[in-house]
N, C-alpha and C positions, 0 to 999 in steps of 0.2 A: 468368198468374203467372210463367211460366217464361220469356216475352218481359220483363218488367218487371227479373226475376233478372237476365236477362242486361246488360239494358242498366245497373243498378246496378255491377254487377262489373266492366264495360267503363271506365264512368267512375269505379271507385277504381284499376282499372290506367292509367286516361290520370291520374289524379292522381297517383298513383306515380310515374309516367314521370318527369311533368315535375317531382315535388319532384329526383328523383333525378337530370336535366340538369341542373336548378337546383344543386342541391350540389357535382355533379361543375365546374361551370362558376366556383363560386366557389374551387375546391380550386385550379381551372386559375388562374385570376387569382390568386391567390394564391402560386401556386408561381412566376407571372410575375414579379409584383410582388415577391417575395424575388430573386428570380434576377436583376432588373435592378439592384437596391438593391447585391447582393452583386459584381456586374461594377464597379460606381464601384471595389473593390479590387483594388492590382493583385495581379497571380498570378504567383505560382511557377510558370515553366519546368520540363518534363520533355522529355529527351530525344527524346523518341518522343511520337509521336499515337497508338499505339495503346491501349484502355484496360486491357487483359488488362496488358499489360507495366507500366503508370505501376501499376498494382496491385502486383504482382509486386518492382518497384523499390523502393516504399514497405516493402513485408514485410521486402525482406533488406536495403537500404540508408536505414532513414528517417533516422538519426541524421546521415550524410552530405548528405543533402538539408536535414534542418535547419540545419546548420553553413553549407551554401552560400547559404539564405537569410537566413540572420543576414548574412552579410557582404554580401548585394549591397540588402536590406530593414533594417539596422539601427536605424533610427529610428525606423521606420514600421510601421502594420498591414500587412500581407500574407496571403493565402488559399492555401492549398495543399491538391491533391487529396489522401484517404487512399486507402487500400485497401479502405474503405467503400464507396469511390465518390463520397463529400459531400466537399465545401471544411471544412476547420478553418481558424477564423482565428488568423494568430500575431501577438501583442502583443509590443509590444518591454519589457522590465521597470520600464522610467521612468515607466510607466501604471499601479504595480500601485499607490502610495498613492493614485490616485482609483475604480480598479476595488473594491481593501477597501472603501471607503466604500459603496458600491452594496449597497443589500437584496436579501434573497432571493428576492424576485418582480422580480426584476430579470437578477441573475445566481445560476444555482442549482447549487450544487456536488452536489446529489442527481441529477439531470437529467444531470447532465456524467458521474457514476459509471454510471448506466444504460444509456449508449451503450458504455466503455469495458468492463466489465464484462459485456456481453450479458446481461443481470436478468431479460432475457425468457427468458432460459432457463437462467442460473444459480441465478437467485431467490432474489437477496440481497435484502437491505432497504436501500433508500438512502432513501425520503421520511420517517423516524422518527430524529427527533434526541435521544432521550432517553437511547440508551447512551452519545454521544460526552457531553451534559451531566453522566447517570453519573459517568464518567470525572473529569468536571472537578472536579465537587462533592464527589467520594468517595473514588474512588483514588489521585489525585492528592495532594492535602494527609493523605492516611495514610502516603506512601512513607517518611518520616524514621523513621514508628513500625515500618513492618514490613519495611524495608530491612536488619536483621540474618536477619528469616526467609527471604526471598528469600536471602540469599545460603548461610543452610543449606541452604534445599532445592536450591540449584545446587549444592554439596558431593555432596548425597546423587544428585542426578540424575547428576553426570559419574563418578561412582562404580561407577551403573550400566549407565552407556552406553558407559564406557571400556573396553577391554580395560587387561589389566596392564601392556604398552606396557613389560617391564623389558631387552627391546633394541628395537630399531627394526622397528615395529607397522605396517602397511598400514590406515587409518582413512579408512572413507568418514564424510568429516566434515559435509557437509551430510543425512546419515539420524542421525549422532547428534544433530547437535543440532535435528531437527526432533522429537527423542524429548525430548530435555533441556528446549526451548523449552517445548514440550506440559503436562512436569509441575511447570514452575516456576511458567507463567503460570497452570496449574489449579490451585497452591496458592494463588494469591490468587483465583481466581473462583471454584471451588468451596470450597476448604476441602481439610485435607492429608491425611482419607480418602480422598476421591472422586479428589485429582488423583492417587493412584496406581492407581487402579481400571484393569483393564486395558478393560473395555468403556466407559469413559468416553474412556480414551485414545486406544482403536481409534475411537471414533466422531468425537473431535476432530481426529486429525493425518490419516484417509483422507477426510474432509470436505473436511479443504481440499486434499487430493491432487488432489480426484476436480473438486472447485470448477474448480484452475487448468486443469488439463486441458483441462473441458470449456469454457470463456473460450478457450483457444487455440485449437481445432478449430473452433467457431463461427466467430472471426477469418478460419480460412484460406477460412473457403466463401465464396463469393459471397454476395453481400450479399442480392441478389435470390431466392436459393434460400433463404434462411433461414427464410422465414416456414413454408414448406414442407417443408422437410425437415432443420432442426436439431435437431428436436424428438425425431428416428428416430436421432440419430448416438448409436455405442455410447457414448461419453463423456457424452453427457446422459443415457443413459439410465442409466447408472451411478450418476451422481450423484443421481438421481430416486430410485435405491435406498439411495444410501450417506444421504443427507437424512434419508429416512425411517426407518433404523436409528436415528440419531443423534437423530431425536426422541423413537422410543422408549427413549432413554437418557437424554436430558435434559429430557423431557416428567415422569417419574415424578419425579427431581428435583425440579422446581420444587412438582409439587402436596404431596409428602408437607413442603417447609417450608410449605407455606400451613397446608395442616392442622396443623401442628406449633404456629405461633404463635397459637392458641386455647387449646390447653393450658397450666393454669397452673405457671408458674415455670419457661415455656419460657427456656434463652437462646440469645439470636440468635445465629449462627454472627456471623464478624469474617470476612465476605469482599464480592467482588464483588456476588456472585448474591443475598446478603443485603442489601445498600445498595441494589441495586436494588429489591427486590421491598418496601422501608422508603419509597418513594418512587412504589410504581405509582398511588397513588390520587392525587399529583400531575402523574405524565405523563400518568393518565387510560388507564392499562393492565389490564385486571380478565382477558385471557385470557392460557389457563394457555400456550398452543400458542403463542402471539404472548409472551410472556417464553421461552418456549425457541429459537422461530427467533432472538430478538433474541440471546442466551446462545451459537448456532448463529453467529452474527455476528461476534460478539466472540472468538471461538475461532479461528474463519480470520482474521483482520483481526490478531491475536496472534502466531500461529505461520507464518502465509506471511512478517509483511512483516520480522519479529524473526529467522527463521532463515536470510531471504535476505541481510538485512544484515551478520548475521555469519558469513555462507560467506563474502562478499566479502572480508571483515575478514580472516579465516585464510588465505584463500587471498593476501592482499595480504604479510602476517607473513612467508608461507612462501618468497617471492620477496623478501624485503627481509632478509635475515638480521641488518646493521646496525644495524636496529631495536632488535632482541630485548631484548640485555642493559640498553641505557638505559631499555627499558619497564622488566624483572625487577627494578630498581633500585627504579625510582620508586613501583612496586606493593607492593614489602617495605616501603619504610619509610611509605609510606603506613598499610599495614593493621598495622603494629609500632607507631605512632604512634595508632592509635587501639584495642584492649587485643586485638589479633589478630582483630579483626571488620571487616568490612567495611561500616561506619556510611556513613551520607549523607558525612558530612564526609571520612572517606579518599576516599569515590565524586568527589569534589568535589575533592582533591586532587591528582587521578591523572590532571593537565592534559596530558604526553605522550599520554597512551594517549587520552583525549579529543578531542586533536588526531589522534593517525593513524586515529580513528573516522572525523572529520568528513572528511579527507583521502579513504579511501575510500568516503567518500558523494560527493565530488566528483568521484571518475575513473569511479568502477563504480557510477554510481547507478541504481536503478530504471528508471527511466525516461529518455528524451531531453527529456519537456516537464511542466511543471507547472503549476497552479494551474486545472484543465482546467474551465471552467465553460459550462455552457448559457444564450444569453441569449435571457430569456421575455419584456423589453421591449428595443427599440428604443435604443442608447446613445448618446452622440455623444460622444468621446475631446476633448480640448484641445486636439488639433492639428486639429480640424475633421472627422475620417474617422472615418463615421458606419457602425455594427457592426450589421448589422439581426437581429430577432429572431428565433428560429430557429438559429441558428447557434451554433457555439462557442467557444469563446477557449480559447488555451492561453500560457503563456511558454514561449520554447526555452532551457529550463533547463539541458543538458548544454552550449551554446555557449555560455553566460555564463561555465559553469565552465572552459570553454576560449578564453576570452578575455585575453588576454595583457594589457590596460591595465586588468583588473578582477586576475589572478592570474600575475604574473609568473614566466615558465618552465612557464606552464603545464601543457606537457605531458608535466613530468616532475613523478613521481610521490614527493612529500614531506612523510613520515609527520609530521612536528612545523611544517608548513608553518602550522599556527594556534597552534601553541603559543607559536614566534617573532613572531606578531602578537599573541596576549596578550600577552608580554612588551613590547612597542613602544608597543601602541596600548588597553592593555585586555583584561579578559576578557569581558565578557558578550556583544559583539557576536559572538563565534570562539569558543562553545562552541558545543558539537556539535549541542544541541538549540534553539540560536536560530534565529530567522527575519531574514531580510533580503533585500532585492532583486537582493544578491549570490549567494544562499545558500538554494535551496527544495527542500531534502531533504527537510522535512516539509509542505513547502505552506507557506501565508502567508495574514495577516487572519484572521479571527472561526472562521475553519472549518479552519484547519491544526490536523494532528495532533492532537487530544487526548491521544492515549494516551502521549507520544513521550519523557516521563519517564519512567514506569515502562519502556519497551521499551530506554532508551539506561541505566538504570541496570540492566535484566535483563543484556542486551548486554557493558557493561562488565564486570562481576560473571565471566560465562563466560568471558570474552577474556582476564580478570586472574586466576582462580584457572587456567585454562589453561598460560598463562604462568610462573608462579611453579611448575606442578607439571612442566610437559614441555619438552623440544626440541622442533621438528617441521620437517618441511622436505618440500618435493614428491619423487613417488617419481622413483627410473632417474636420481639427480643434475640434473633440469633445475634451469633459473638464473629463464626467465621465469617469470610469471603465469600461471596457468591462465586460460583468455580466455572471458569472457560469450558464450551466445549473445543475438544479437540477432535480435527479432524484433517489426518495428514498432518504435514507440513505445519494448518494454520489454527491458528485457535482465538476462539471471537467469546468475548463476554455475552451471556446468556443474554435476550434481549427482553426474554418475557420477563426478565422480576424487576419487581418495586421497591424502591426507598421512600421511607417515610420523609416528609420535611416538615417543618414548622419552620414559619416567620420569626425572624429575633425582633424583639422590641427593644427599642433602645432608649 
């Protein structure tokens, strides 16, 4: 019995064995067969053979190496190491109206977030498309109707986030308006109890503190150690805690409206969190925990990429002082012209301030590359150079913007630079929230920005009631820009400095 045992056990470990060479040996072919397909591209030069350094290079100089591969690859695909350690492939932008075209099991913008994002261990949601559809179906075609409320609750947030500023004030302006962002965009998601709820707020704006954080510290570790030891760094482990605070603050939420709309002659709030939860039995969402991560989603995705955008904005103001008064102009008779509110239609009028939006999305943007996608099949581009699957594509979006026969003078910084192309050639093409192959501030094709109306009229709203009420100017009299750090890929407005404000009296 015990001879028979053994010899059973012997031969499910020799079948073991060999399923497990077998698999290993297709992983190998595999990884072969990518890795030859992906050598037909040529590659980015780095200085040095060493990999610790081409790593290191990429952290503190990518945008550099981008720009150098634009100029010597401009036409063409090209592969360049990250600090991953993987090839990105970079697409020249003349490919992006046949890449739009491409399906989602083709090229996946969920797949592309994943990498970018570390999800492994930030534990966002990218494969659920139903909050950006949300957005499109819901909050989007409401902005005209509740674009007077928004701009009261920015009255009442910079109210409270301002000091009295009645001489010249020291304002760290990227924590106010991560406070201001927080309760504007929660009067439209939750409703205009909740978004002043301090435990709603603390769970909203240290979420995506704790988010970015822990995405950067990830970034720095070797790639190799990740699977190992990410999971131990105090920054995730933070966020593991701040997560689960935040669900038990927006978990209670969601159930007491489920339970609410059984009762009769309930009415539905008129917000976000309500449009959605009017539509789960068509995204096919019935858990309460999965509508709050999703809620969890839409909170970071609000106040990261809305309060980064507008540090850049302030901080670009506070070094341009010649700006100032032709905005102060355009902004009064705007909102004088429509009965002292700030309607869609002033929002729409207010083409300077639009233009030196778009302007500093073009020197200080997020990012060096956009439209970042994963390809899950095998492509073949029109000029023949064939993108194998596995890999993933990105445009080097920052050198477009610094391409002198696409934007003359490039690289001086000119707040009404679209305002004088609306005037010449057109408005729709040069406002702030369009898409084009010149212009990928919000991305491009079926999966750019959803949210980028409501974040470019939140944006405008604070920049113009800003304006119309203060001076401000960098402190110790400096003249330049406060400067981005850069790191990779992303580059964030420094968050420690301060602008001065003073009150205008009028």
């Amino acid at each position: 019995m015990e001879l028979q045992l053994s010899s059973s056990l012997s031969h499910t470990l020799q079948t073991a064995s060999v399923a497990t060479v077998i698999f290993l040996a297709c992983v190998l072919i595999s990884q072969i067969n990518y890795r030859a397909k992906l050598a037909k591209l040529p590659a980015f030069r780095y200085r040095t053979s060493n990999a610790e350094e081409k790593r290191q290079t990429f952290l503190r100089s990518a945008t550099k190496l981008y720009n150098e591969g634009y100029e010597k690859f401009k036409d063409s695909v090209y592969r360049m190491l990250t600090s991953d350690g993987r090839y990105i492939i970079v697409v020249p932008a003349k490919f992006l109206p046949e890449l739009r075209r491409m399906p989602d099991d083709v090229l996946s913008l969920g797949k592309s977030i994943e990498d970018t994002m570390e999800t492994r261990y930030t534990k966002l949601i990218t494969d659920d498309m139903s909050l950006a559809h949300a957005v499109k179906a819901d909050l989007t075609p409401a902005l005209v109707r509740i674009n007077p409320i928004i701009s009261r609750e920015v009255e009442e947030a910079m109210r409270d986030e301002m000091p009295p500023c009645d001489d010249w004030t020291p304002v760290n302006i990227y924590f106010a308006l991560v406070n201001i962002v927080a309760k504007v965009s929660g009067r439209v998601f939750v409703g205009p109890e909740l978004c002043q709820d301090k435990e709603y707020l603390d769970a909203g704006i240290n979420y995506t503190m704790d988010v970015i954080e822990a995405q950067r510290t990830v970034k720095e570790m070797k790639p190799f150690l990740r699977p190992f030891l990410a999971n131990r760094l105090p920054a995730v482990r933070r966020l593991r805690d701040r997560e689960q605070r935040a669900m038990n603050v927006l978990g209670p939420i969601v159930e007491a409206r489920i339970k609410a709309e059984s009762k009769p002659g309930y009415e539905r709030p008129d917000d976000m969190l309500q449009w959605f939860l009017n539509r789960r039995t068509e995204y096919g969402i019935a858990s309460t925990e999965k509508i709050a991560r999703l809620q969890l989603n839409l909170i970071f995705a609000a106040i990261h990429t809305t309060t980064m955008t507008a540090t850049n904005i302030f901080y670009s103001l506070a070094s341009t002082p010649e700006c100032m008064e032709p905005l102060r102009e355009e902004i009064r008779a705007a909102v004088a012209d429509n009965g002292g509110i700030m309607t869609t239609r002033a929002l729409q009028q207010m083409e300077k301030l639009d233009s030196y939006m778009k302007e500093t999305m073009r020197c200080f943007p997020p990012g060096t590359t956009s439209f970042g996608r994963k390809v899950m099949k095998g492509i073949t581009l029109s000029n023949g150079q064939y993108i194998p699957a596995g890999s993933t594509i990105e445009v080097p979006s920052y050198s477009i913007y610094q391409d002198e026969s696409i934007y003359p003078n490039s690289a001086k910084f000119d707040g009404f630079r679209f305002y004088k192309m609306r005037q010449e050639s057109g408005g729709a093409r040069n406002q702030f929230v369009s898409l084009s192959e010149q212009h990928l501030g919000f991305g491009y094709g079926k999966h750019a920005c959803p949210g980028r109306f409501f974040a470019a009229n939140e944006i405008k709203m604070i920049v113009a009631r800003t304006v119309l009420e203060y001076d401000f100017r960098n402190e110790g009299g400096r003249k330049e820009r406060y400067q981005n750090h850069m790191i990779g890929r992303s580059s964030v407005p420094d968050a420690s400095k301060k602008l001065l404000f003073k009150k205008i009296t009028v």
